[in-house]
C-alpha distance (Angstrom), angle and dihedral (degrees) to the residues before:
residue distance angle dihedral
X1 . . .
X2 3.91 . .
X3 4.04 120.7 .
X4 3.54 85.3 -122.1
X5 4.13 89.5 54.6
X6 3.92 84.9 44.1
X7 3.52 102.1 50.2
X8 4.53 83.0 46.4
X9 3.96 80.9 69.7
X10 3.48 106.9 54.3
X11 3.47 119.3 94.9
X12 3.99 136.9 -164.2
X13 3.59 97.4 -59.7
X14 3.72 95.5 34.2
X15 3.73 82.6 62.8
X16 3.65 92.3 38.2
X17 3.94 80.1 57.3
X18 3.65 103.5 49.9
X19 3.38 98.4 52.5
X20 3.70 92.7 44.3
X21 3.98 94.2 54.3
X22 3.90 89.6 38.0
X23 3.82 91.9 57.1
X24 3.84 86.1 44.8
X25 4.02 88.4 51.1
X26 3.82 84.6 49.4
X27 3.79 94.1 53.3
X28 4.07 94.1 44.8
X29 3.75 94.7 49.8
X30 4.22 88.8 46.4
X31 3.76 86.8 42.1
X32 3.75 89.7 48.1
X33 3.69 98.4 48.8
X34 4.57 94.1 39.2
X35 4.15 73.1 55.5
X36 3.84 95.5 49.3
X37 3.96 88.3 37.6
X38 4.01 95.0 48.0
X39 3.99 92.0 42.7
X40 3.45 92.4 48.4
X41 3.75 96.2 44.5
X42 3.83 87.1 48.7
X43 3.96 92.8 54.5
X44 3.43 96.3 51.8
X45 3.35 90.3 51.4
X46 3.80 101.9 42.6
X47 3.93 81.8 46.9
X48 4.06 93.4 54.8
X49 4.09 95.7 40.4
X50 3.60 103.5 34.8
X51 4.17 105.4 34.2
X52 3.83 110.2 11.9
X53 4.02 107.7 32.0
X54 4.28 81.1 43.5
X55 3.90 93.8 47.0
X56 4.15 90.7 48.6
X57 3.73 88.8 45.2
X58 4.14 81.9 45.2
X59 3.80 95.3 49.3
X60 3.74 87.3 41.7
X61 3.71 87.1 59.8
X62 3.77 97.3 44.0
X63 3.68 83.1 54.7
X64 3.41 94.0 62.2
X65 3.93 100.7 39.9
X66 4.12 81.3 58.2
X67 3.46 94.6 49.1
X68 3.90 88.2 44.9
X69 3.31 89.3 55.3
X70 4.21 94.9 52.6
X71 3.30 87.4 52.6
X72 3.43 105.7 50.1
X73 4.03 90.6 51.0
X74 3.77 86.9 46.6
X75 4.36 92.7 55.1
X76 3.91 84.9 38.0
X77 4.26 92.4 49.8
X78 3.81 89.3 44.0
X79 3.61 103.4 43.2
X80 3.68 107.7 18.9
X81 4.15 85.5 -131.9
X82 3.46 111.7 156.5
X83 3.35 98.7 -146.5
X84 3.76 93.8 64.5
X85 3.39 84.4 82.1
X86 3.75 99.9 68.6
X87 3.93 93.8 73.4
X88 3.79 90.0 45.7
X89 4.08 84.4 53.7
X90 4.09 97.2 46.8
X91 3.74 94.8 33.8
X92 4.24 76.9 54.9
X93 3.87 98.3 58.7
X94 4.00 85.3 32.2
X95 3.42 88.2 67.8
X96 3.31 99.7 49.5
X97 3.63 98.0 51.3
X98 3.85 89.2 48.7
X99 3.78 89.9 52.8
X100 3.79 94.2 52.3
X101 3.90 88.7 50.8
X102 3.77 89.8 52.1
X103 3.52 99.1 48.3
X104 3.71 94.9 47.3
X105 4.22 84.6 51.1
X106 4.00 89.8 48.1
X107 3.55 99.1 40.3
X108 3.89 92.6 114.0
X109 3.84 89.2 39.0
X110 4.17 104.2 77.0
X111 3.99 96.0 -176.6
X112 3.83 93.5 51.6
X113 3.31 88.6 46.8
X114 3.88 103.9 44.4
X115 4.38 80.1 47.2
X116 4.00 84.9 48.6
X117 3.85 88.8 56.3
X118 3.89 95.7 43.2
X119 3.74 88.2 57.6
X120 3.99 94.5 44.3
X121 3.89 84.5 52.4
X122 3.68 94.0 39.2
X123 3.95 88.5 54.2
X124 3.78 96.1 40.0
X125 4.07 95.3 49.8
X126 4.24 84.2 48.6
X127 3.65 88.6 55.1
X128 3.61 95.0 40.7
X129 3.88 95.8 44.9
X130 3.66 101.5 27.3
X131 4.05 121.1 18.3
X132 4.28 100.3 34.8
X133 3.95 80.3 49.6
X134 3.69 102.4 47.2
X135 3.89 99.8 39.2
X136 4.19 87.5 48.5
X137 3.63 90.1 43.0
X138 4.07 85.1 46.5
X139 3.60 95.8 49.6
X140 3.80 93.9 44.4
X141 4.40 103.1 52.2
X142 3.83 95.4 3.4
X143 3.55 96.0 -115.0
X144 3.80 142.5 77.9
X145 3.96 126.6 -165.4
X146 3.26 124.4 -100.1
X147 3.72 97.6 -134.3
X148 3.93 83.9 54.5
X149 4.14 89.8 53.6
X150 3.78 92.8 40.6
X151 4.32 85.5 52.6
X152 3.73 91.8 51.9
X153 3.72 93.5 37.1
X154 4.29 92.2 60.6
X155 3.94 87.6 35.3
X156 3.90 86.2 61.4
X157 3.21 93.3 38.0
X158 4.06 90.8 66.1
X159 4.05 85.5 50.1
X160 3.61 88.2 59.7
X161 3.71 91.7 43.5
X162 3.79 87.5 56.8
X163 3.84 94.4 45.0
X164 3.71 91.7 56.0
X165 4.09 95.2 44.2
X166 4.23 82.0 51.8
X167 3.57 95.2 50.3
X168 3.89 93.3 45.0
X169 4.12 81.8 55.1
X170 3.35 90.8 49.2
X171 3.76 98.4 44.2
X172 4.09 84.7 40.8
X173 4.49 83.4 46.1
X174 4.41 81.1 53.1
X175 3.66 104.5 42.8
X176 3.95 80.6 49.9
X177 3.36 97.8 50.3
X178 3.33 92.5 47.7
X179 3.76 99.0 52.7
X180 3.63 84.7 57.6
X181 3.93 99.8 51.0
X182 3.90 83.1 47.2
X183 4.07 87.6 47.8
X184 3.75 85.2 47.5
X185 3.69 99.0 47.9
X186 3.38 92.0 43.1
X187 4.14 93.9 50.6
X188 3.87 78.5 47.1
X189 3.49 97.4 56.8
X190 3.84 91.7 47.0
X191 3.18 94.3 49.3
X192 4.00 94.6 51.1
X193 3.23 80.1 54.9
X194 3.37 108.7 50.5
X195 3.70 87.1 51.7
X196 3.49 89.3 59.2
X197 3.71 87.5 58.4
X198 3.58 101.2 35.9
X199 4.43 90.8 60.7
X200 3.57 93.6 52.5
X201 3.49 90.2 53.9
X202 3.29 100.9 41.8
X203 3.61 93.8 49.8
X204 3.96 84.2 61.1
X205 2.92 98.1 43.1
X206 3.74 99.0 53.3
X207 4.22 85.8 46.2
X208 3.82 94.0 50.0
X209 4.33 84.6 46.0
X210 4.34 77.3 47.7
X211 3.42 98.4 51.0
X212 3.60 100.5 41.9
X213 4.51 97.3 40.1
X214 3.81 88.8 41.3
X215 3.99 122.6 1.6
X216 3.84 101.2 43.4
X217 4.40 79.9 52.4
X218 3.67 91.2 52.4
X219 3.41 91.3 48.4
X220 3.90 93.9 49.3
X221 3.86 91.2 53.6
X222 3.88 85.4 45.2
X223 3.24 90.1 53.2
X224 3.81 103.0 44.4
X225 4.24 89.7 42.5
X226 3.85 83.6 63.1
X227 3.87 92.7 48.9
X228 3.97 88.0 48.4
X229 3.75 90.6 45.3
X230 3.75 99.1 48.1
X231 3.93 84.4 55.9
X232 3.85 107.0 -91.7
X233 3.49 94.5 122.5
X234 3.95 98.8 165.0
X235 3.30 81.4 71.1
X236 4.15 108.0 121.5
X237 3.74 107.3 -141.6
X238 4.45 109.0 -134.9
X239 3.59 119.0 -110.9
X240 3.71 106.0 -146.0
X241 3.61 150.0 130.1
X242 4.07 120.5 24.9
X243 3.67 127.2 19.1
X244 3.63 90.7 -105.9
X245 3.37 102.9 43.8
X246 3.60 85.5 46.5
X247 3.90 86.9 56.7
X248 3.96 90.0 42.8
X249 4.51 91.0 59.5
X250 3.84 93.2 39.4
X251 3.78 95.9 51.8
X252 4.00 84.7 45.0
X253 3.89 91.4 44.2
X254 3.50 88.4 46.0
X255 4.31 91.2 50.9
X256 4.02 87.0 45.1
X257 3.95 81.9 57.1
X258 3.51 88.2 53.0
X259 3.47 105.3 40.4
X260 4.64 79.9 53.2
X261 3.72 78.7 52.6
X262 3.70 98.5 52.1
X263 4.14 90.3 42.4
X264 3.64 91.4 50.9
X265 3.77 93.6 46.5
X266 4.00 90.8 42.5
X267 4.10 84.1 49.4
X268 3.80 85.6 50.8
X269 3.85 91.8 45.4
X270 4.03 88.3 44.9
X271 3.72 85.3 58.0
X272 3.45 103.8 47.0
X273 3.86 88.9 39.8
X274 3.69 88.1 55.9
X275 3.84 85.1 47.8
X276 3.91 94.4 46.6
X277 4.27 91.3 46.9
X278 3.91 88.8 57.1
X279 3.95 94.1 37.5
X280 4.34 73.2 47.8
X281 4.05 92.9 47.4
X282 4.17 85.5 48.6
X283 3.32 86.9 49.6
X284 3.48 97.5 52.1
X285 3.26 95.4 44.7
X286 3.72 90.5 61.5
X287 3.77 94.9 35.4
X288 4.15 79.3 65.8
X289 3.24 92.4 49.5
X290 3.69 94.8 50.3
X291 3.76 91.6 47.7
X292 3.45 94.4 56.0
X293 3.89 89.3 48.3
X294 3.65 93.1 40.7
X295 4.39 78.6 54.3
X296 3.26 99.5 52.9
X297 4.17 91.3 38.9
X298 4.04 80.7 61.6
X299 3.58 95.4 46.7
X300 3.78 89.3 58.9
X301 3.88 89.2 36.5
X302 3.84 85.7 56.7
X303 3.78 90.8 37.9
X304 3.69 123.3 27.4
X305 3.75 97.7 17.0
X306 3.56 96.6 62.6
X307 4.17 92.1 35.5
X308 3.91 88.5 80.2
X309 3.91 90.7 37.1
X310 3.70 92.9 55.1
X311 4.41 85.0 42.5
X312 4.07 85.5 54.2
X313 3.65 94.5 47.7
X314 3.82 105.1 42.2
X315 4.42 94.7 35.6
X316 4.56 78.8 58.8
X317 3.51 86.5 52.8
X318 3.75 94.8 51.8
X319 3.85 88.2 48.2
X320 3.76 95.7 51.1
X321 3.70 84.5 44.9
X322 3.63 101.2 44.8
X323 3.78 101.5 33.8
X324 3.92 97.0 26.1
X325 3.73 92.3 124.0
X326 3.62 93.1 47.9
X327 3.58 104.0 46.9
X328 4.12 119.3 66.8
X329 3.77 130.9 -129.4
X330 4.03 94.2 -87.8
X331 3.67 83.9 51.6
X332 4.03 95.4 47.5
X333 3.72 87.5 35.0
X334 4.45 83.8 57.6
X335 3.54 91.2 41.2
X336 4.06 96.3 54.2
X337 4.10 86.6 44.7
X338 3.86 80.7 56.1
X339 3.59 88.8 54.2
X340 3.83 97.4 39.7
X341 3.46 95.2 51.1
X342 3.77 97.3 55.9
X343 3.58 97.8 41.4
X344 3.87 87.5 56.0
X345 3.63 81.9 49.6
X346 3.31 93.5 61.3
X347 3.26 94.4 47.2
X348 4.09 97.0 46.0
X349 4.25 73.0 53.5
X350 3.78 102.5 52.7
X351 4.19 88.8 37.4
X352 4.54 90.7 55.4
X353 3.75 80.5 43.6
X354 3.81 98.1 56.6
X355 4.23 94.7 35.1
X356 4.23 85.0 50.0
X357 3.53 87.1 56.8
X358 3.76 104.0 53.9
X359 3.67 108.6 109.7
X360 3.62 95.0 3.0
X361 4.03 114.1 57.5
X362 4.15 93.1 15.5
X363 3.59 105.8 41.0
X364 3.59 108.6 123.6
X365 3.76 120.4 144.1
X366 4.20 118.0 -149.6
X367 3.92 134.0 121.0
X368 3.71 107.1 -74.2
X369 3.52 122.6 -169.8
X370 4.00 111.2 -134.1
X371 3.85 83.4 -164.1
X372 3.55 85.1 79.2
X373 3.46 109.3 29.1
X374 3.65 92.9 56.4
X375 4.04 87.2 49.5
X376 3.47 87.7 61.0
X377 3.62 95.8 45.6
X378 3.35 91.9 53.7
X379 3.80 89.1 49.1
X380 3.81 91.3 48.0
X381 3.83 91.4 49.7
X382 4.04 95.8 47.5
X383 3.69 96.9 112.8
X384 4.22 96.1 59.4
X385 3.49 88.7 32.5
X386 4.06 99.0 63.2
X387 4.32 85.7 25.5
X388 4.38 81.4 64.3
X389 3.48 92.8 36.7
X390 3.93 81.1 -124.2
X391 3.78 121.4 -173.8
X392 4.08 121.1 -146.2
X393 4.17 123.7 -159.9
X394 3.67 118.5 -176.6
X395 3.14 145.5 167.4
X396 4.16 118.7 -91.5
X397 3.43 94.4 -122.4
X398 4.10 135.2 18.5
X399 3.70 129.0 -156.4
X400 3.60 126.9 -107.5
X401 3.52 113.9 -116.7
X402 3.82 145.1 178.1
X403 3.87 125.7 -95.8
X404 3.54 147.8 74.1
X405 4.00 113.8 -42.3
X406 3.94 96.3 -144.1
X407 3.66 95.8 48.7
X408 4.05 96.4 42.1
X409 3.80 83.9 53.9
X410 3.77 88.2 44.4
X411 4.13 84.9 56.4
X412 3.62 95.8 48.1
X413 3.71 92.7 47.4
X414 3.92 98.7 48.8
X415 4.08 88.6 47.9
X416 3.73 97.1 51.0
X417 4.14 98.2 44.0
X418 4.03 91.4 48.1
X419 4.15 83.6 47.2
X420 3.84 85.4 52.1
X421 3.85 99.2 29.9
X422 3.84 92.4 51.5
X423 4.18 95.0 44.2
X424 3.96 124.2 144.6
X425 3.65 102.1 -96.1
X426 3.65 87.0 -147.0
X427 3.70 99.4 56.2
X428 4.28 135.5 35.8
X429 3.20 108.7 -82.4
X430 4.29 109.3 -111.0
X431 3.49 126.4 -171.0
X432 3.80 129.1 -168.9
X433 3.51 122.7 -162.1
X434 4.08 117.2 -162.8
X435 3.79 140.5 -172.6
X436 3.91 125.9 -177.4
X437 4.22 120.4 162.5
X438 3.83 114.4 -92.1
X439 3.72 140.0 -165.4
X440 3.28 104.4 -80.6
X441 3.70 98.0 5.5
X442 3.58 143.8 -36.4
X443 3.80 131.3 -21.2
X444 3.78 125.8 -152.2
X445 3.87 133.7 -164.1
X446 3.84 132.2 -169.0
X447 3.78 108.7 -171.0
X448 3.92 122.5 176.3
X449 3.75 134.4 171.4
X450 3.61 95.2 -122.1
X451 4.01 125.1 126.3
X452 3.97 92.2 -64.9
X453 3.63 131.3 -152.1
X454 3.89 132.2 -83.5
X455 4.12 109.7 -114.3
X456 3.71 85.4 -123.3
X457 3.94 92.0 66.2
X458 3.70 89.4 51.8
X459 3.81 90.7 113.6
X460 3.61 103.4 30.7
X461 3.81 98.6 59.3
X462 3.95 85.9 72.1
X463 3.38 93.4 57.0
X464 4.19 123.4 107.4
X465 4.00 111.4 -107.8
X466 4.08 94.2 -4.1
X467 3.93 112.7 135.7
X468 3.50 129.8 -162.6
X469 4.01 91.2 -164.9
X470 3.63 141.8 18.8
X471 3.53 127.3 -71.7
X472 3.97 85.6 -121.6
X473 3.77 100.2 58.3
X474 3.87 98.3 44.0
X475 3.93 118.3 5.6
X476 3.77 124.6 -136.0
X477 3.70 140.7 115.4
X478 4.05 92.5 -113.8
X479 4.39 90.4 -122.9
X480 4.02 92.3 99.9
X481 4.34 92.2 88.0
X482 3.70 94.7 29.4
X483 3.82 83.6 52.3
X484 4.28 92.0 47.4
X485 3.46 82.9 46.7
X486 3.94 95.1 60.7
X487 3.50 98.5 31.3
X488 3.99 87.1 57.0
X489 4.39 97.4 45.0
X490 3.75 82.9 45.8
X491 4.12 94.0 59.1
X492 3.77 80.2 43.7
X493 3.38 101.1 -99.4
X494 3.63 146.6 113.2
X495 3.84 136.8 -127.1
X496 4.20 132.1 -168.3
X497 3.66 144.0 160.6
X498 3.81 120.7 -90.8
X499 3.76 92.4 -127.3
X500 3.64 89.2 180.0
X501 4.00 98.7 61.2
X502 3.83 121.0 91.1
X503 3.68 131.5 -153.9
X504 3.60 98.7 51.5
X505 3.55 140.7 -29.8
X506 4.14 129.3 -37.7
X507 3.82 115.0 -171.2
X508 2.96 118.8 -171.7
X509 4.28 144.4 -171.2
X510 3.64 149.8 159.8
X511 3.69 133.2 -120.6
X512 4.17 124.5 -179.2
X513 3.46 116.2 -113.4
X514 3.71 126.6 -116.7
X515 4.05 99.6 -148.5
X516 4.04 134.9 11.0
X517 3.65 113.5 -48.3
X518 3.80 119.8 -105.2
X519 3.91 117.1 175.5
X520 3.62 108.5 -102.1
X521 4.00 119.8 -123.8
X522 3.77 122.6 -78.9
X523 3.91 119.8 -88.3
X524 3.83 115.5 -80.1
X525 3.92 125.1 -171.5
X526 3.99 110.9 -97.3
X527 3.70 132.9 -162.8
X528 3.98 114.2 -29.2
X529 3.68 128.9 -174.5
């Protein structure tokens, strides 16, 4: 994977990241080298004040404790004073003391200190071979020779030769060591200050690197969102910068192509609703004009259809009145077929008539009490009721409920005569009428214990003109469920078969309510024949 690649794949706080850990890099290495710089600076320093300034000043000492101790054997030689001596004696243990503090100084320096030693020996075989000698030899005849003075004079002469070549190395060693603490200090100071340089532009250049890997994206996608929102929606949104911000524009670019998407589709739906509301107003149009045809057809339905029907069925009951006698039973059996047929006509008529007019010529809407209707119902329905020997349970009280009056009492009628109609020869007839709050109303059940219905029928009872038995074993025109069926989706409701009760039949349907629900009454026993 290329840096390039790498870099791709960091997102805001990867960035946030990097430049956090290289600014901490930055401040190590600085610290790091102002450590190296400072130590360094204090060795050099600690090396010239506390070893090789103190061992010059040291030699310089020992220098003068030897030379002390020339002169004092000198005065003593050439005047025989005692107290000549006493320099000799001091400048002795001066010396020593001065050599111990110069060897400790040089003790890392092995040519300083092998020189140190040659002049220690140097001075110790002159005092041994020439100064004990002289001053005993001095002290015992009161004079030494000059030969002997001029031998010890050139022997310390050589000491003093080597004490100036070791403090010319030493001065040489300090001047050195100087030039390096000044070297030091002064690659200290630079490098101070090019730390001081070196933050300030880091610091930029770590918010310029900012600005352009992360602000200057934000900004883009800023920028573009308020292009997009002020309605330029064509307008591609940038993918730049880090991974996630990368992420962040392409899943917005991606909803801006939607949203285009959704416009152009809702442009295409406007169109094609347009087109679908005038195709609607043409169809309206002729949906009037078929109403008022399909009015006028049931005028004459109601009219002038059944004019010859009721001609047909009243001129065969003149014949089989008039010419009874004559005519024989196939003949009276033809003529009451005659008459069957077109009062079932009229019938099939007056039944079209009333399911045409569902929704269109009875479709008021206004509280209705089903108390009531089903009283009258009931009332309306005496005569098959007491002929079955039918039995009716209710509840005490119904709901009111909102619909149309005539086609409500319509509903109630058509459920009760198939309940009675389609009764268990074998058993009374009983009917059970129930009402329980619903979802979005009220739902109503009329269960009997008649002959029932087969779950596979379930839809086809609803249907217009379909028959689940013959015309000769229970009469009808098959419109009276189709009709419930109508009357119920037009008061926005629904109605089914209770496939899962056994026993009989259970229809049942909703209604919507026209106040607060309140659970009706429980059942009682109604009229009974």
């Amino acid at each position: 994977m290329t840096d390039a690649s790498r870099l791709r794949r960091l997102t805001v706080h990867g960035w946030f990241m990097v430049m956090i850990a290289a600014f901490t890099l930055l401040i190590a290495v600085c610290g790091v080298m102002g450590a190296v710089m400072i130590d360094r600076t204090s060795s050099l320093s600690d090396e010239l004040t506390t070893r090789i300034s103190p061992a010059a000043i040291e030699a310089s000492q020992m220098q003068k404790a030897l030379i002390d101790q020339e002169t004092g054997v000198r005065g003593f030689l050439l005047t025989g004073r005692q107290e000549f001596l006493q320099p000799y004696a001091e400048g002795v243990a001066a010396e020593q003391r001065s050599r111990a503090q110069v060897a400790a100084h040089l003790a890392d320096r092995p040519a300083l200190l092998a020189e140190l030693n040659a002049i220690s020996d140097k001075a110790a075989a002159w005092r041994r071979d020439y100064a004990e000698p002289m001053t005993a030899q001095r002290r015992d005849d009161g004079r030494v020779p000059g030969v002997t003075v001029e031998a010890g004079k050139q022997s310390f002469d050589e000491i003093r030769t080597m004490l100036e070549r070791q403090n010319g190395r030493l001065a040489q060693l300090r001047e050195s060591a100087w030039a390096d603490l000044s070297g030091a200090e002064q690659l200290r100071n630079w490098s101070f200050l090019a730390m001081l340089v070196l933050f300030p532009l880091a610091m930029t250049g770590m918010t310029v690197l900012l600005r352009r890997a992360v602000v200057r994206p934000l900004d883009d996608l800023r920028m573009a969102s308020r292009e997009i929102a002020a309605g330029d929606f064509e307008h591609a949104i940038p993918a730049r910068g880090p991974a996630d911000i990368r992420e962040v524009a392409e899943d917005v670019d991606l909803m801006r192509v939607r949203i285009v998407q959704a416009l152009g589709d809702s442009h295409r739906q406007q169109v094609l609703l347009r087109d679908q509301a005038a195709d609607l107003d043409a169809q309206a149009v002729e949906l009037r004009r078929s109403n008022a045809e399909l009015e006028q057809f049931a005028y004459v339905a109601s009219h002038d259809l059944q004019e010859p029907l009721r001609k047909v069925a009243t001129f065969c009951q003149l014949l089989e009145k008039r010419y009874g006698e004559v005519l024989d039973d196939r003949g009276k059996q033809y003529i009451r077929f005659a008459v069957d047929g077109a009062t079932r006509m009229q019938v099939l008529i007056n039944d079209l008539l009333r399911f045409s007019r569902v929704g269109r010529v009875y479709d008021d809407r206004e509280p209705v009490e089903l108390e009531e209707t089903l009283d009258k119902v009931i009332d309306d329905l005496s005569a098959p009721i007491e002929e079955s020997g039918a039995r009716i349970e209710r509840p005490d009280k119904l709901p009111t409920v909102v619909g149309d009056p005539t086609l409500l009492r319509l509903l109630w009628q058509n459920l009760i005569s198939n309940a009675i109609k389609f009764h268990d020869p074998d058993r009374e007839p009983l009917i059970r009428i129930g009402c329980e709050p619903g979802v979005d109303g009220w739902e109503f059940s009329v269960a009997d214990n008649g002959i029932g219905v087969e779950p596979e029928f379930a839809d086809k009872i609803f249907v217009i003109f379909q028959r689940l038995h013959s015309r000769e074993q229970y009469s009808g025109t098959g419109i009276g469920l189709a009709m419930c069926k109508k009357i119920v989706e037009n008061h926005g409701g629904r109605i089914w078969l209770d496939t899962g009760y056994t026993g009989g039949a259970r229809l049942c349907f909703t209604l919507p309510a026209a106040t607060p629900q309140a659970d009706p009454g429980p059942d009682r026993e109604g009229h009974s024949s």
